[in-house]
KEDREN-574234 format. One record per residue: z negated, x negated, y of N, C-alpha, C in turn. Coordinates in steps of 0.001 Angstrom, whole numbers, plus 524288, in hexadecimal, padded with zeros to 5 digits. Each point is the difference from the previous one (the first is absolute). Layout:
<pts>
ZXYZXYZXY;...
</pts>
This chain:
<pts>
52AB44A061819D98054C7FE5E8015380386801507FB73;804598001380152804E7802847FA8B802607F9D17FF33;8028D804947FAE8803047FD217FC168016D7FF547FA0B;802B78039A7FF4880316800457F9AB801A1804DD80031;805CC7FE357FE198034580662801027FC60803F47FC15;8012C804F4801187FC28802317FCA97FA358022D8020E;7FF047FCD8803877FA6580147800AD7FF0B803838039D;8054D802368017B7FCE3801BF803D68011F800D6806BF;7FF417F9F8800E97FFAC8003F80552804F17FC85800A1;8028A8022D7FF6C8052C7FDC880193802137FFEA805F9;8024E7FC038034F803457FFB48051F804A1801777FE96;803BE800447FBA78046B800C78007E802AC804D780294;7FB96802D1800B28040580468802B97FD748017A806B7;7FF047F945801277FFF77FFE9805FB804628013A803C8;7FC49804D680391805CE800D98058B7FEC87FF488036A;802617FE51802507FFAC7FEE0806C680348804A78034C;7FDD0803568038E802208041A801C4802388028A7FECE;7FDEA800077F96C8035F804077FD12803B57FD697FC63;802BA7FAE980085803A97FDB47FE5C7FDFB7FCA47FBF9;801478000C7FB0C7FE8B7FAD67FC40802617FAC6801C6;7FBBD7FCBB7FF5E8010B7FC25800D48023A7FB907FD52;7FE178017B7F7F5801C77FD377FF5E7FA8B7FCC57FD81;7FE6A7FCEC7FBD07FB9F7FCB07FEE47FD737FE738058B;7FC44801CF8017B7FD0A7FD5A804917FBB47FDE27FFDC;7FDAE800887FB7A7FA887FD3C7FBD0800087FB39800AB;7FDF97FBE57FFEB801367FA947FDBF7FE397FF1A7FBC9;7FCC9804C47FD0B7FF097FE267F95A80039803F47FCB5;801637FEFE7FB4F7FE858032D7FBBF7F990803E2800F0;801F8802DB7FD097FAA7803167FF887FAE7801377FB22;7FC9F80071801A57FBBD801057F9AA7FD1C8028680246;7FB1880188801937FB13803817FEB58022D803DA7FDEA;7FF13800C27FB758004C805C57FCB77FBB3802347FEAA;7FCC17FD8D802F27FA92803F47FF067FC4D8010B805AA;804A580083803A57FE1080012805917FE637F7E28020C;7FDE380273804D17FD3E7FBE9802B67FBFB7FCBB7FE15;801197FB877FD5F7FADA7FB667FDC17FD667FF89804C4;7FB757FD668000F7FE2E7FD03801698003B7FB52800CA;7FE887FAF2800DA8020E7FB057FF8C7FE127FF687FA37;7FE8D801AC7FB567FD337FDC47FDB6802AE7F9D67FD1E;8048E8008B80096803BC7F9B97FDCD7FD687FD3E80354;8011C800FC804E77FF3D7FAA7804837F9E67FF887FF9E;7FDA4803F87FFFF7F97A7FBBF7FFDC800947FDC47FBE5;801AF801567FBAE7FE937FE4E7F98F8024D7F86E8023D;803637FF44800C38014D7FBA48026D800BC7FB2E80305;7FACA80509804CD801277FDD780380803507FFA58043B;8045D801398004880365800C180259802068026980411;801157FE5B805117FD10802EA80693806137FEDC80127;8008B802E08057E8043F7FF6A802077FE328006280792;8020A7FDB5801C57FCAD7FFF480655801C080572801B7;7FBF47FF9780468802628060E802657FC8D7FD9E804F4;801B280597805057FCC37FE2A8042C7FBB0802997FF3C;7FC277FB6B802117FB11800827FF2F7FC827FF347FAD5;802D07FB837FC3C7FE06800927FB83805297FFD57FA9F;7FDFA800DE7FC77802FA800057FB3C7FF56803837FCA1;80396801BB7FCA17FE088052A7FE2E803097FD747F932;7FE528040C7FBE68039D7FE357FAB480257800577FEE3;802967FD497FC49806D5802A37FFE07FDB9801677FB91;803C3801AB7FBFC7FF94804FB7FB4580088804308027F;8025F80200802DA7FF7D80670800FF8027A801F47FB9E;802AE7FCB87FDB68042D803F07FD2D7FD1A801D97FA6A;80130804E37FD997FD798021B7FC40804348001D7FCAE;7FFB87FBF27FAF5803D28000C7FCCC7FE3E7FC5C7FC81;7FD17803D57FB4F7FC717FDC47FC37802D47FCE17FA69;8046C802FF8012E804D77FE1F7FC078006A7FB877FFE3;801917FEBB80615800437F91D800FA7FCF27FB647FED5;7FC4F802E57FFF37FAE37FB337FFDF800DD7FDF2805A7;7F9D07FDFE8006B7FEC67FE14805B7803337FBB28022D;802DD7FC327FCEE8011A7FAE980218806EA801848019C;800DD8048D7FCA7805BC800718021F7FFA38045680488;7FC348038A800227FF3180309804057FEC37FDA88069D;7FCB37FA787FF347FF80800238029F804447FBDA803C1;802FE7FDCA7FB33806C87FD29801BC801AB80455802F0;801068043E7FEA08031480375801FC7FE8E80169805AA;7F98380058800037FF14801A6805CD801D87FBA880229;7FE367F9E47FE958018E7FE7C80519804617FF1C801ED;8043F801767FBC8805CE7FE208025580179805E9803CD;7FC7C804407FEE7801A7805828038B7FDC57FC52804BA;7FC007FF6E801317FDAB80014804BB802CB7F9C38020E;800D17FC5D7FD83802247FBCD803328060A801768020E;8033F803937FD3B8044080277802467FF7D8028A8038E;7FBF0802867FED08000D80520805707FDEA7FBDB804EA;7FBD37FB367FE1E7FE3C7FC4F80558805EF7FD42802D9;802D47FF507FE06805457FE5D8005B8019B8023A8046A;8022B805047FC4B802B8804EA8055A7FBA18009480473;7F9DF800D07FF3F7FE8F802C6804708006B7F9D8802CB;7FF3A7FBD6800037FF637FAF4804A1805DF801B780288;8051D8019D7FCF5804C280139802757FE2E80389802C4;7FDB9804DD800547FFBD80357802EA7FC197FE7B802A5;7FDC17FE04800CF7FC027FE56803F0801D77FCDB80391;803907FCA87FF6D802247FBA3803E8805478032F801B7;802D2803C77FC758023C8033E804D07FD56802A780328;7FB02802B27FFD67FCEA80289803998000C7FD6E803C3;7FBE87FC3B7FDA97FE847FA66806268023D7FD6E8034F;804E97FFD77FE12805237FC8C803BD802A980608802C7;7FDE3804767FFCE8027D803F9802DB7FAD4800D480432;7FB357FD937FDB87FBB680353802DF7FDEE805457FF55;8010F801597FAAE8001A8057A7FECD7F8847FEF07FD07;7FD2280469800347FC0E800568004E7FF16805D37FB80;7FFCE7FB267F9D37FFDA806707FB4F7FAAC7FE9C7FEA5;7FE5E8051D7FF557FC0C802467FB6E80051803087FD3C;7FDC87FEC97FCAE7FF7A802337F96A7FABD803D57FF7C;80179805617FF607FA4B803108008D8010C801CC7F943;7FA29800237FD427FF4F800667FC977F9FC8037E7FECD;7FFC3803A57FC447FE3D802A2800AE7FF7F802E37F9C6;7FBE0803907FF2A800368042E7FC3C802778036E80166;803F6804347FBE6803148050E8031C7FB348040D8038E;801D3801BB804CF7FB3D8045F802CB7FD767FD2F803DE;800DA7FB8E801A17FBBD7FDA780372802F57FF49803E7;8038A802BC8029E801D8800D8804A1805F47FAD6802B6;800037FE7D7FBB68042E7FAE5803B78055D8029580112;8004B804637FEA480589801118033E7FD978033880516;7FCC48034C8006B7FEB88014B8057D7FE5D7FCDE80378;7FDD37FA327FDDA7FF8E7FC43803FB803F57FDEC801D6;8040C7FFB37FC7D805F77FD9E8010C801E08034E8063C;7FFA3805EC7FDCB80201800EB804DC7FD528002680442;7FA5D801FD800087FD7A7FE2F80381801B47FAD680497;7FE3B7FB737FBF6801857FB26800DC805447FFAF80400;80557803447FCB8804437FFE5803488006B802DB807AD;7FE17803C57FDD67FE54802EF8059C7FC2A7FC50803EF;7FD4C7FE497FFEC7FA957FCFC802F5803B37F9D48019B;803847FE087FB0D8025F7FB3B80190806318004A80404;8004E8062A800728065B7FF5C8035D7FF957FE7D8044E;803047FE1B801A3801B07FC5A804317FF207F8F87FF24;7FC507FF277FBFB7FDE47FBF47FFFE805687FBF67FD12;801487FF8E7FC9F804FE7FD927FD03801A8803F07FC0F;804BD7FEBA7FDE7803F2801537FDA47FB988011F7FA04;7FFAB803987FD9F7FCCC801797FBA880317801DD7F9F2;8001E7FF1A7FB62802D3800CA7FC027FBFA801707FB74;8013E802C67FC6A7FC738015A7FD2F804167FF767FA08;7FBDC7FED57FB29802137FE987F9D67FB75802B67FD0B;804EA805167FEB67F974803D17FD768024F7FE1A7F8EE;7FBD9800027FE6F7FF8C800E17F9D27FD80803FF7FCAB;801A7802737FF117FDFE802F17FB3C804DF801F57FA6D;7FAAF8021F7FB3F802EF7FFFA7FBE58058F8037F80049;7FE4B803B6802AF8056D80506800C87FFAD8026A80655;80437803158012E8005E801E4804927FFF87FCF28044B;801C680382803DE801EB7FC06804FD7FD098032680491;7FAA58033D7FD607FD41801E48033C7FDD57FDAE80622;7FE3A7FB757FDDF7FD6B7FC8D80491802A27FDBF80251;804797FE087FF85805907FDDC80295802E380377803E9;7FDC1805857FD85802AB803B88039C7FB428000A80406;7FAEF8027F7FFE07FBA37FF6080214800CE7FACE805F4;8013F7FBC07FF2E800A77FAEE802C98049080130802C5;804AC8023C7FD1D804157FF998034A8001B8063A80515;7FD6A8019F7FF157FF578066D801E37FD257FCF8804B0;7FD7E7FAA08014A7FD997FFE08056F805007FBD480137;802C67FF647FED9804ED7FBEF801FD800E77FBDE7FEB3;7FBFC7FC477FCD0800997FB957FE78803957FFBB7FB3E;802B87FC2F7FF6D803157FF687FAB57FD3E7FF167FBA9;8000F800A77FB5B7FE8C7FEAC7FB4A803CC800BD7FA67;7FEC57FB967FDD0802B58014E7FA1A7FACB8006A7FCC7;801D0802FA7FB597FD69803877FC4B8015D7FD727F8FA;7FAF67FBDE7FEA3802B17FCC87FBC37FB90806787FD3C;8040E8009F7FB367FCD58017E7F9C5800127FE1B7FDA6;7FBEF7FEA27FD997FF4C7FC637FB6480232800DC7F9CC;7FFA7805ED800597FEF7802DC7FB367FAD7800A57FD42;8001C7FDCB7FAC37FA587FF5E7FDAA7FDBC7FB0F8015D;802967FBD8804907FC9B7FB31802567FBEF8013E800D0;7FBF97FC7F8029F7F9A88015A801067FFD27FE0D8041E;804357FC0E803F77FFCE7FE2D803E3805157FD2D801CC;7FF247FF3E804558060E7FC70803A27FD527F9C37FE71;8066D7FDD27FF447FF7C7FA517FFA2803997FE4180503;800F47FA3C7FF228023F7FD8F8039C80620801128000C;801FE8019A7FBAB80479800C98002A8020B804968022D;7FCFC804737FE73801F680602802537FF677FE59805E6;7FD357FCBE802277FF1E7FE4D804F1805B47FEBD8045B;800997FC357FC95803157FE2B8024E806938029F7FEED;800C2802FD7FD11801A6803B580093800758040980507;7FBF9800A38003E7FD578046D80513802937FD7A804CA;7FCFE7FAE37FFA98023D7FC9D80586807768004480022;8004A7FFA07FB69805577FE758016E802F08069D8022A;7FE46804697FE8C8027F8048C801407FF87800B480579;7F98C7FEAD8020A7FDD880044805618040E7FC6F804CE;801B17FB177FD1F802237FC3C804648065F802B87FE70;80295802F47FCB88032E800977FFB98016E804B4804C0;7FB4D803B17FFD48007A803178049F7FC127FDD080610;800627FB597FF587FE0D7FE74805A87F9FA802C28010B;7FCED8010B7FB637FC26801438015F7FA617FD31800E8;800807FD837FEBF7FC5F7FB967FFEE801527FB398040F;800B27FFF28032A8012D7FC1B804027FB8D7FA9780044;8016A7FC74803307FAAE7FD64800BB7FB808018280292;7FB447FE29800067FC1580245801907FD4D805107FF4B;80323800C57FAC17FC69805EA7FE697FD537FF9D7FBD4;7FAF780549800407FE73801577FCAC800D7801F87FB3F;7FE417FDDF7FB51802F0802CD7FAF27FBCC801B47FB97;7FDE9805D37FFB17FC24801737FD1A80399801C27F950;7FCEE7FD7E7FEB280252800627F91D7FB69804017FD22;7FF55802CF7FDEF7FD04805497FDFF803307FF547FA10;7FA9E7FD187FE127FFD97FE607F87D7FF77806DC7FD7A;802847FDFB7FAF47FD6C805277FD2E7FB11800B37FEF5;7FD7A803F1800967F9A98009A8004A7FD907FE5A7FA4D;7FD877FB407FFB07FF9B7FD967FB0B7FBFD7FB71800BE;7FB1D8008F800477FC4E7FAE08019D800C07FBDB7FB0E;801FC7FF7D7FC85802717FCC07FC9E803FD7FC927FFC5;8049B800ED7FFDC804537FB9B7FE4E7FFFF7FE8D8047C;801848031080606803017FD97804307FB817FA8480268;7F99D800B57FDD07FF427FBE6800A0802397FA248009F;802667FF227FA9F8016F7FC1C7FDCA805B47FDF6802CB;802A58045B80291806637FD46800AE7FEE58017F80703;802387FA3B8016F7FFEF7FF218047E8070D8033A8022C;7FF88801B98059D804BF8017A801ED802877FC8F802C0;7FD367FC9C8023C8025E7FE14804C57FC8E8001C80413;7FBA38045F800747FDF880219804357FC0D7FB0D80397;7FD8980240803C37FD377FB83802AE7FAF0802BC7FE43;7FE08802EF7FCE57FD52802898001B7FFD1805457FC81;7FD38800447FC317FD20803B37FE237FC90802FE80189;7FFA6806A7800F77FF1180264802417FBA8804D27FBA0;7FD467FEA97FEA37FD1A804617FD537FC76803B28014D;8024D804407FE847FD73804C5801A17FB308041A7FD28;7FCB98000B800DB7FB64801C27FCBE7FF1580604803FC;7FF5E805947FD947FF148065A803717F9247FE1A7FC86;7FEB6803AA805617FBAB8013F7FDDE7FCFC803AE7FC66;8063D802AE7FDC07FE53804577FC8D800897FD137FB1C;7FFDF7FB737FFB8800BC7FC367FB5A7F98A7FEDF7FDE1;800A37FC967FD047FB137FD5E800F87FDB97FB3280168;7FC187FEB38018E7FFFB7FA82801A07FE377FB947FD83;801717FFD67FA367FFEB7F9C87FDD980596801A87FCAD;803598025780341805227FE447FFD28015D7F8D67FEFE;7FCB280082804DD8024D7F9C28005E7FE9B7FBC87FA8E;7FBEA801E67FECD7FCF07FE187FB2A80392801427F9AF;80053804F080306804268015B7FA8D8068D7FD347FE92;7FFE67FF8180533805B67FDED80125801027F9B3800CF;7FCE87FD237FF647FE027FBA28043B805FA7FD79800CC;804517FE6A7FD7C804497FD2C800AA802DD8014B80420;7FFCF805988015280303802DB8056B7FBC37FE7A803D9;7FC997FED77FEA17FBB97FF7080637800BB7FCB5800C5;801C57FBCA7FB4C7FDBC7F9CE801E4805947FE7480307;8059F803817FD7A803407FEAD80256801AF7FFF48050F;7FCFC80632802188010880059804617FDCD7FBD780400;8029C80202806C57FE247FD93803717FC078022B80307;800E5806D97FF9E7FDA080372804A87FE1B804AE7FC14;7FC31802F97FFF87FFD5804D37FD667FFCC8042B8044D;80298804757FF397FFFA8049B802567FBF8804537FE7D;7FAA57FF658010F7FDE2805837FF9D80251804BA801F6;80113804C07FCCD804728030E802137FC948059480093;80279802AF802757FDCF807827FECE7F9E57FF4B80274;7FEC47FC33805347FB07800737FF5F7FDD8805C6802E3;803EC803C2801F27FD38804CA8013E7FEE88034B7FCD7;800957FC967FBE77FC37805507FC1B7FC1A7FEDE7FDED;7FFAF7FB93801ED7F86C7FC3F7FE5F7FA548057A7FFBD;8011980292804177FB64805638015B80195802087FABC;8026F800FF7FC56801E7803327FBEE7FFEB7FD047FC53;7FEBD7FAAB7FEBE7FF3C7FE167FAFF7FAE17FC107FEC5;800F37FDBC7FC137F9F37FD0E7FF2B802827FAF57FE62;801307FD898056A803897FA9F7FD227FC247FD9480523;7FF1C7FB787FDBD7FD7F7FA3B80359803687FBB980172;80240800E780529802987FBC9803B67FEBC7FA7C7FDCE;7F9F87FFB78019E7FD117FA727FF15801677FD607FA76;7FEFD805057FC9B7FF7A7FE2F7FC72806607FE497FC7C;804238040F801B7804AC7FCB57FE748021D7FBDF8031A;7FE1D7FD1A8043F800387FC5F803D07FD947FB217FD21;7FB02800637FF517FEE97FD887FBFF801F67FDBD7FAD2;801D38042D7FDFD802E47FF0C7F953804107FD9480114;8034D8004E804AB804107FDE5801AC8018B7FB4F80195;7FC6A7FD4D802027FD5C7FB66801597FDBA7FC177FB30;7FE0A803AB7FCA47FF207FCC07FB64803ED7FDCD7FD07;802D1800A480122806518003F7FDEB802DC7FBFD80256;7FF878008980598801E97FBEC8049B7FDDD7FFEA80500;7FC787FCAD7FF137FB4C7FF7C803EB8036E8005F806D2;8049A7FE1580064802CA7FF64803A78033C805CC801D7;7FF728032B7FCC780242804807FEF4800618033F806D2;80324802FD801A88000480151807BB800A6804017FCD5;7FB6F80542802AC7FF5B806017FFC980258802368039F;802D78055480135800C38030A802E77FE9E805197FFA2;7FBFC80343802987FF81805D17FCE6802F4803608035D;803D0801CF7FFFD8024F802E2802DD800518071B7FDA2;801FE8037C804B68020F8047A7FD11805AC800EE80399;803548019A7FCE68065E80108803307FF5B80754802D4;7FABE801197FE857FF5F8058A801537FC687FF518060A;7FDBE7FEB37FFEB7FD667FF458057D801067FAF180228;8023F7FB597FC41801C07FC35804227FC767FB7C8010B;7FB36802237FDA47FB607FB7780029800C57FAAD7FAFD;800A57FC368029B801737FA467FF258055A7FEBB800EE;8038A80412800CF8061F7FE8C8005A801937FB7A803A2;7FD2E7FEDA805318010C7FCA2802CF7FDEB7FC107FE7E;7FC587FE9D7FCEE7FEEF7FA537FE71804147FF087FBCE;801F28050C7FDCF8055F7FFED7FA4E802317FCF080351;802528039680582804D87FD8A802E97FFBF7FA7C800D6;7FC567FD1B801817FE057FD21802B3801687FABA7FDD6;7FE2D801E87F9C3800457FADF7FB708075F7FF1D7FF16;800968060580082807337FF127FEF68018F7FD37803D8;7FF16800D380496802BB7FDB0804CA7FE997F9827FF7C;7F9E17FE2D7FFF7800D27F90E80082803017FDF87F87F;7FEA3802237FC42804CF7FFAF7FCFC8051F7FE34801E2;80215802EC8007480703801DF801A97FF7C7FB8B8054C;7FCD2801308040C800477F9B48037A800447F9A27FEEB;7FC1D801897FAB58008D7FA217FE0A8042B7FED37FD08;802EF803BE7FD25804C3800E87FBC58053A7FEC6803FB;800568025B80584802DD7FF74802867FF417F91E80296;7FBC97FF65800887FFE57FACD8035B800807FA157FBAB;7FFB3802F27F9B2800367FBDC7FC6F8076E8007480014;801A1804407FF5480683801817FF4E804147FAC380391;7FCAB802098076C802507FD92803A27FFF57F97280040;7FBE27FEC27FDA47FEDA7FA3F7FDCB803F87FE477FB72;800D7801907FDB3802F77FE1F7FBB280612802D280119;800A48015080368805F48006C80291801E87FAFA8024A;7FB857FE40804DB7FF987FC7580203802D77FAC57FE38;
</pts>
């Protein structure tokens, strides 16, 4: 996770469709020596909930500080950002809007599932998409080329979307009437099995995506993105005949992680698992819609 001017990974030169926004961070920044580990928060003790478990705080790498002010710092990032995303979450829910958060290493396919996803879900509700990445408006264009709307946050040298660039997003989306009630809203993190762990969006759901040209104690390697998620996406499985990767066996590692953990192995090239994809989106978005219509009530 960031923090200390200088280091690096600075938000300040976050855009939203191109446009600066303006500070959209909620903290200072430090790792200047890349991505820590938790090693503050075990040294401590020190957990923070997540679904399915708890994971450490210390992400932040900033040896300067020493552990006890490093790890002040994380938690006032992440209790800010818990702040904004419960705001963005209870605007979701009182609209009935139905987001996920797909998260992922760069290469493992989540923007071709995006559109996939968009094509297979038309007719079904009103659909919006919140792409992230560090530069370009490649994939924004990609999403909007099948008709759906999307805004296009850059981070710059960020490592991931927080709650704030979020709600940002929302606010451009409802400004052009795109997001109505009862729709779907796929958010596409910067490809980073690290920080976006830690900062919640708003979403109903974390969406992690594992290709099979990866490897499979990803999950092992990664465990904080597994444990966060809700669903994992086995991805690219038509090229299983062409590689030496074990289903079972990253199913397994995955599970060790979060015993509760829901698999999908799909491929967007032949189509095999897409309807159980569809399937899970649709009673989602039913229950998102039928929690919305309740609390209108």
């Amino acid at each position: 996770m960031c923090s200390d001017p200088g280091c690096g990974c600075g938000h300040d030169d976050v855009t939203i469709d191109g446009k600066k926004e303006g500070r959209t961070h909620a903290h200072p920044h430090v790792h200047p020596h890349g991505h820590s580990s938790a090693a503050a928060g075990l040294a401590r003790g020190a957990y923070r909930r997540v679904a399915g478990g708890t994971m450490p705080l210390g992400a932040v790498h900033a040896p300067q500080l020493g552990a006890e002010r490093t790890l002040r710092i994380e938690q006032n990032i992440l209790a800010s950002n818990d702040a904004l995303a419960a705001q963005n979450r209870r605007h979701l829910a009182e609209r009935g809007v139905f987001a996920l958060n797909f998260v992922s290493s760069p290469g493992s396919g989540k923007t071709s599932l995006l559109v996939d996803t968009i094509v297979r879900w038309a007719a079904r509700t009103p659909l919006a998409v919140i792409e992230g990445d560090q530069q370009t408006d490649h994939d924004a264009a990609r999403i909007r080329a099948t008709g759906a709307p999307a805004v296009q946050i850059n981070t710059g040298k960020g490592c991931h979307l927080d709650a704030r660039m979020i709600a940002q997003a929302l606010e451009r989306l409802d400004a052009g009437q795109a997001l109505p009630e009862h729709s779907l809203l796929l958010i596409e993190n910067v490809g980073n099995l690290v920080c976006p762990s830690a900062f919640d969006l708003g979403e109903a759901h974390k969406v992690v995506i594992l290709s099979v040209t990866e490897g499979e104690d990803k999950p092992l390697k990664y465990p904080d993105m597994f444990r966060a998620a809700d669903l994992m996406i086995l991805s690219k499985i038509d090229l299983l005949p062409y590689l030496d990767f074990d289903v079972e066996a990253a199913i397994r590692m995955a599970r060790q992680v979060r015993p509760d953990l829901r698999v999908i192995c799909l491929s967007v090239k032949n189509g095999a698992g897409c309807d159980e994809w569809i399937a899970w989106l649709a009673e989602g978005a039913s229950k998102a819609r039928a929690s919305g219509a309740a609390q209108a009530a």
